[in-house]
Structures are given as C-alpha cells and as structure tokens.
N, C-alpha and C positions, 0 to 999 in steps of 0.2 A: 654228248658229253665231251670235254675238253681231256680229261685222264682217267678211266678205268682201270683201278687191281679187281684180278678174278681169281682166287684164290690162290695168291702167292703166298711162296715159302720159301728162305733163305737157309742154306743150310752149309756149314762152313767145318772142312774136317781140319780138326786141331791137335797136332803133335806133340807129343814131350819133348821130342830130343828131334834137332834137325835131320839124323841119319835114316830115323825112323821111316820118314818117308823113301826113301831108298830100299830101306829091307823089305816096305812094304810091296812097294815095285819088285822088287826079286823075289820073294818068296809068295805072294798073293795072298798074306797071312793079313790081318786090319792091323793096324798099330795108332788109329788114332783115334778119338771119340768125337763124337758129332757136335757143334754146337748148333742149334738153331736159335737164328736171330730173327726171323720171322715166320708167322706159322698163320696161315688163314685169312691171310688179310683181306678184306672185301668191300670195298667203297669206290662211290665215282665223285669226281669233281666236275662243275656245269660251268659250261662258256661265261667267261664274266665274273665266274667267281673268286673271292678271295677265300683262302679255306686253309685252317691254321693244322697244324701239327706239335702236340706239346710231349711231354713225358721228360722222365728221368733220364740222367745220363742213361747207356747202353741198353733202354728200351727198343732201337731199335729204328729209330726216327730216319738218321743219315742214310742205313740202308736201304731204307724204302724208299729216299729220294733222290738213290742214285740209281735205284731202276727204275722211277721215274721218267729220270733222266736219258738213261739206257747206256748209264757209261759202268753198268754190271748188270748182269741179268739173274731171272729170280732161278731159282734150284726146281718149282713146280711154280706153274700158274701163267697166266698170261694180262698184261700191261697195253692198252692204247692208246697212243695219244691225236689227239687232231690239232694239225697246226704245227709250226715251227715251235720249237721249244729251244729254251736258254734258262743255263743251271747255273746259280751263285752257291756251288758247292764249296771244294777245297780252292779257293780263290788262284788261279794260276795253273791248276793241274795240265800240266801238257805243253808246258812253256819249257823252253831249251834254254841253259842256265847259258851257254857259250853264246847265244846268237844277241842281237841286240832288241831293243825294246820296239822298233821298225817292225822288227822283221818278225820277231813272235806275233806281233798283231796281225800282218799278213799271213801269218799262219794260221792265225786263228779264224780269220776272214777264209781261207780255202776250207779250214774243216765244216762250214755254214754251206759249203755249195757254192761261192760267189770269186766270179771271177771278173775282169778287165776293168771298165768306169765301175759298177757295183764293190769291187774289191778295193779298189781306193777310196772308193766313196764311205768306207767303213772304215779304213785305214784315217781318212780325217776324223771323222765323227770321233773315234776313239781318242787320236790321238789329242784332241783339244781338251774331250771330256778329262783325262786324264789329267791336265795342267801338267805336266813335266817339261821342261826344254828341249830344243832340241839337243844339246851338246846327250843328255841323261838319256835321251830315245835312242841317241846313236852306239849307244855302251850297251854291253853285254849285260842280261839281267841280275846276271852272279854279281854285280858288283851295286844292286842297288837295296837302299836300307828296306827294311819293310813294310814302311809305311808307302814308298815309292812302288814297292812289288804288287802292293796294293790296290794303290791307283790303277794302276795297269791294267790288272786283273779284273780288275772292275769293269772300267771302260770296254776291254777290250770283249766281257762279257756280256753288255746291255747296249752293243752301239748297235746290234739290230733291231728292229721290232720283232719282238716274237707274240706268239698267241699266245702261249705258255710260259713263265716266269715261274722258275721254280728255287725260295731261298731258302738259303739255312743259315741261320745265325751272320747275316751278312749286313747287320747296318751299324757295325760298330769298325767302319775302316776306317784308316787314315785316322786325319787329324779333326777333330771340330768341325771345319769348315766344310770339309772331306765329306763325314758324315751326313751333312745335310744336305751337298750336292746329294751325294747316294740315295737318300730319304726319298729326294724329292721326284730324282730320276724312276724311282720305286713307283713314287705313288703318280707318276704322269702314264705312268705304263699301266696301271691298273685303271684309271678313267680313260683312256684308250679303246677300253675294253678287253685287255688281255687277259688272263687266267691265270691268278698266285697264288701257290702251293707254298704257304708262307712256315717253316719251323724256326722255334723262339723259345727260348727258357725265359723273355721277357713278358708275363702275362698282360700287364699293361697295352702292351703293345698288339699283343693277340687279339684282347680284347676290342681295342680300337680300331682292328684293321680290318678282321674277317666275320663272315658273316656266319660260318660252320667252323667244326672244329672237328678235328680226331686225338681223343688220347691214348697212347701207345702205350702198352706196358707188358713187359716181359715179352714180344714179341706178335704180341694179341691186339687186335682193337679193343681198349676196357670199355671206350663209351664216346658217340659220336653222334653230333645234334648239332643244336643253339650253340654260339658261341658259350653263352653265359653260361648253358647248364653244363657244357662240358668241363668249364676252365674252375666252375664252384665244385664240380664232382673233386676234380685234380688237385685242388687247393682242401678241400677235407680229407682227401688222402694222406696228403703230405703233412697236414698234422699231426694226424693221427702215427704215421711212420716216424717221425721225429717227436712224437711228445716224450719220452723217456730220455732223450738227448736233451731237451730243454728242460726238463726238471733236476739236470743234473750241472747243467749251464752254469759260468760265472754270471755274476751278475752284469748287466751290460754297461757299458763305458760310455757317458754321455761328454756330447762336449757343448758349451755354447757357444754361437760367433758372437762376434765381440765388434764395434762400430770398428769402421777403420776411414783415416784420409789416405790412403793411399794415391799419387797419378793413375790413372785409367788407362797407361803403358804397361802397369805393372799388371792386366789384368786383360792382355791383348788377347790371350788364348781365352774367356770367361766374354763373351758380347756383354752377359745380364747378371750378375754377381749381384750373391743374398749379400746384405751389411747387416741385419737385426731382427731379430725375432722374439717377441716379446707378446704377455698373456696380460689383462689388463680388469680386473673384476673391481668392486665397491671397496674390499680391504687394500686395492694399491695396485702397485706395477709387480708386476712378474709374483705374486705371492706362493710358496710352496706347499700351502694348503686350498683347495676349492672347495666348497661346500655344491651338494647336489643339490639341481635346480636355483643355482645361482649365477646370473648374467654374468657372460665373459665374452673379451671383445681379442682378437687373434689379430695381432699387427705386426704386419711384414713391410721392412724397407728394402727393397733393393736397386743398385748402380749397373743403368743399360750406358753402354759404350757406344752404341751406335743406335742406326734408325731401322733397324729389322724388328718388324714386330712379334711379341714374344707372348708368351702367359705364364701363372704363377699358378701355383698348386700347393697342397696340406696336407697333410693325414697326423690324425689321430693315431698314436703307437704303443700296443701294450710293451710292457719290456721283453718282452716272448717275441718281440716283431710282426704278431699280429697287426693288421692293421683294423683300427674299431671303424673309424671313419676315412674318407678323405674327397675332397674336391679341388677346382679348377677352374680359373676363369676361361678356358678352355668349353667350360659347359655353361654360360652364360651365353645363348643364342641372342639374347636384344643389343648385345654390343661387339664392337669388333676387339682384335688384339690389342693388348697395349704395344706402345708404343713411342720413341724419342730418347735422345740423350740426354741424360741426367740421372736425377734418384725419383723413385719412385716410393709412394707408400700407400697400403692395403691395408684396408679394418675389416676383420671377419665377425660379425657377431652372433652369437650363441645365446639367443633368449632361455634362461629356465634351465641350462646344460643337462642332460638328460642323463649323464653318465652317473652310476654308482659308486660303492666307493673301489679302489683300488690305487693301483700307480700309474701313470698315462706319461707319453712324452709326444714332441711334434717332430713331422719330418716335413720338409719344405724345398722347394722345388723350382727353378725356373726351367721351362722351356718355348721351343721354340713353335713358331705359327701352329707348325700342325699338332703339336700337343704330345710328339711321341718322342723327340728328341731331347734329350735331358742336358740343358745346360751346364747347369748350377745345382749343387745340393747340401741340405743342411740336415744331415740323419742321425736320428733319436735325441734332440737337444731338448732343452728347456722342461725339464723333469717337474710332474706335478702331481699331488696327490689327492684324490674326491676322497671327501668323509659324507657318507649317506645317513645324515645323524638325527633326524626327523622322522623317519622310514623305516620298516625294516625286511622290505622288499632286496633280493638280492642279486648279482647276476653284474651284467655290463652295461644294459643301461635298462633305465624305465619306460616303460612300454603302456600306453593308455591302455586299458582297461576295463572290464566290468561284469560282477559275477550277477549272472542272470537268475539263478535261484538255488538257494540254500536253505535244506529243508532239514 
C-alpha cells in the first residue's frame, strides 16, 4: 500500500482566552476543552491509485492530509507511507518571505534530501515550470502578487517525481493558462504511475479522476467505496442538509448570453467563449413553454481563439440547482476534441423529452481537452417550463414502465 491510517485521531486543545494556557501551565488545573477533528480514521490507498477525499467544510479533510503528509502528526494512531511523497497543501508553506524566489526553491530542493547536480537539477525544472523571469526569481517573495506566489509554490512543489502526490484544492492556481499547466503536470504524474490522494469540493472532477473515494464527515469515515457510490451518498446528504434553506431561497436570477462581435483580443483570457444558447422545438426558437415528450433540439454556438482542442458540455437545471441531467462531448469516445479557430456550433437533440412538468434552466460549459478544466460558463440561463398535459404521471421525468398484474 502506498498510504495507510490505522486508527488515527486528531485532537486539538482549544482555549477561550490566550492566558489560559499559562494558568493552565501554572496551576495544572485544565482550562481548555478538546476538539476532536479526527477520530477512527481507517483506510489504505494502493500503488497507482487515485483516491478522492470529499466532505464539508471542517469535516476534517485538510487534517488528515497533513498527516499524510507528515507536516502534523496524529494525536493516537499510526500513518505509512512508501515512496517519496509531495503535498500541494497550503501552497508555499515554508517559504521565507525575505529571501528571494532562487533561493526558496533551493530550499525547498534541501528539505527533499537533494543536494549538488540533483539540487539544481530541481532548482531548473522548477524554475522554468514556474514561467517567472528572472529579474521576479531574484526578489524577495514578500514582494510577489499571488498569483506569482503561486507559481512558485507549485513548481517548486511537483519538480520532483514522487510516488505519492497528495492534493488539496490545488487546481485552481494562477491564471487560465496557469491552471492547465497544473492539470496537466497532475495528471502526467498520475500515468507515471504515482499515487493521488486527491481532495476537492469539485465533484465533477472527483468523479473523473479517482477510482475510490472517502467521505469525511464530522471527523469519521461516513462511507468509502466506488467513486460513484460515495460521491451519490454525499450529494443526497447534501440535499437533504440544505433542503429547508432552498425552500426558503429567492428565486434564482437567470441570465441569457446574448450574440456578440466582439475582437477575439477582448476575449484573450477565454481560448473557447459560449456566444448562444438557444432551445429549438416544432412551436419556434427559444419557446417558454415545452410540452412533455415533445422533440427539442439544444444549440450551442461558441468563439475558440486558438487551436487547443477543447469540448463542450450541458446540464439540465432544476431552479433548486439540482442538476436533472447533463453531458459532454468529452464522453463521445468515436471522435476526438473539437477543435480550431473560429465559431463553432452544436445541436443536441432530445427525441420525445422525457421530462415532466416543472421549471428547468440550462447550464453550459466549455472545456478544455481533459474535460476537467472549465473554460467558459453559462449558468442557469435560458429558463423553460414542461407542461405534462396528456399524462398524469408525476415526478421529473418519465420512466418506461409496465404494471405486471393487477388484481
């Protein structure tokens, strides 16, 4: 196994008043109460694996992936790892704000063990990955924006090969571009063969990446399997914990895009930018009523800037932000990405539309090659409503059927 927890437990004493812990140091009397952040935790991760970690904020996620890591240790239990390991935690932790952007990577190259040609040899890799100048590498880090702290941090945390990759919340750095170096540099690391311990409040992305999952809650394992069965357990949770909060909700604010000519300078940070999004049935364009089990055709225009090939995506949106449906030319195995500069335009058709009545809206999507990076977005637009006026079958959508006997 690449990382085994054997029954770790996190336990953290927390004070009301800073002095407390002083009085408690002098008198031997307790003055603080315990929190525990993790309690029981018990799973391994297998060579090669990619293996997700979800939950709610303060379930607990970050600290079990810094003892992972082993930049905290657990309070009861014992963690091992095989192989080199490298943490995309707190991106930068450990960096000296005085010294220069040089010289922190050589630092970070001693903390790996590596010294003389090996130590520089790291000291490049980073330094290129990063795209900084050199004037910016030779300044102190205190003086660089965040997006620059960033890079750094990055690089300067994946220019080894490790067996173990352990991230959190780490593919949203930088700028665009930024980000899909990072993707990319991710996912060369994992057909490598290395081992990711990947946490994400982006399920999409869980979904797509790992093969297990764990979800964390309150400090517990709740439930740990299949990608899918964990991430569908987590997502009926989360309904269910917020449904009194969306029954209480405004009603959601849609917008539509709208065509545009804009130059394709004005749009330098966007490679694949949505232009239109439009629903197209036998009553007309864009119509604000649909009838159930009536053919509708889903047409997306969008403006690629360049030749990086890309793909486009949908869902289906209750106003609740449920998603009913959604796909991706992403999951069209017979053909490859799109791709080229210009506009492009997509027809999705929907024989018989299966949905009942209610309210429905679209959300619309470009991304890039690997389908996890999100270019472009068009969320909750194009507002429509199904009347089920033939039927009176109820629910969200129609389901074939057949009652086998009735006596």
């Amino acid at each position: 196994m690449a990382i085994a927890f054997k029954n770790i437990e996190k336990h953290y004493a927390v004070y009301a008043r800073p002095q407390d812990r002083l009085r408690e140091w002098v008198t031997g009397r307790q003055r603080h109460r315990v929190h525990v952040a993790l309690d029981g935790i018990n799973f391994a991760v297998q060579p090669g694996e990619t293996f997700g970690l979800i939950g709610e904020n303060g379930a607990g996620k970050s600290t079990l992936l810094k003892i992972a890591a082993g930049t905290i240790r657990p309070t009861r239990g014992e963690v091992t790892r095989q192989g080199r390991v490298a943490a995309l935690l707190e991106l930068g932790a450990g960096f000296h704000p005085e010294e220069s952007g040089y010289d922190n990577i050589r630092f970070m190259a001693a903390l790996h063990g590596l010294e003389g040609v090996a130590l520089e040899d790291f000291a490049v890799r980073a330094t290129e990955f990063s795209e900084l100048s050199v004037e910016t590498l030779q300044r102190p880090v205190k003086t660089y924006s965040s997006g620059m702290f960033m890079r750094l941090a990055f690089a300067a945390a994946t220019a080894i090969e490790p067996e173990v990759l352990i991230v959190d919340e780490a593919l949203s750095v930088g700028d665009l571009h930024f980000q899909k170096k990072s993707l990319n540099r991710i996912l060369e690391l994992r057909e490598r063969g290395a081992t990711v311990l990947f946490c994400s409040h982006n399920l999409y992305q869980v979904r797509s990446l790992c093969q297990r999952a764990a979800w964390i809650h309150g400090g517990r394992v709740q439930s740990i399997g299949a990608t899918e069965d964990v991430v569908t357990a987590y997502e009926a949770h989360e309904r269910r914990r917020y449904a009194h909060l969306r029954t209480d909700a405004p009603a959601v604010e849609v917008a539509t895009p709208v065509a545009t000519t804009a130059a394709p300078a004005a749009h330098a940070s966007v490679p694949v930018k949505i232009m239109r999004v439009g629903i197209e049935t036998a009553d007309g364009i864009n119509p604000a009523q649909v009838d159930s089990f009536q053919d509708l055709t889903l047409e997306i225009e969008v403006e690629s800037y360049g030749d990086a090939p890309f793909h486009v995506g949908f869902a289906i949106v209750r106003p609740d932000k449920d998603n009913v449906f959604g796909s991706s030319t992403q999951f069209l195995s017979s053909r490859p990405p799109m791709r080229g500069v210009g506009a492009h335009r997509l027809r999705v058709r929907f024989p018989r539309l299966p949905l009942l009545s209610g309210e429905y809206l679209w959300s619309v999507y470009t991304l890039d090659d690997s389908g996890l990076q999100v270019l472009d977005m068009a969320e909750l637009i194009q507002p429509f409503t199904v009347l089920n006026q033939k039927h009176r079958e109820f629910g969200l959508v129609w389901l074939e059927h057949e009652w086998l006997q009735v006596q």
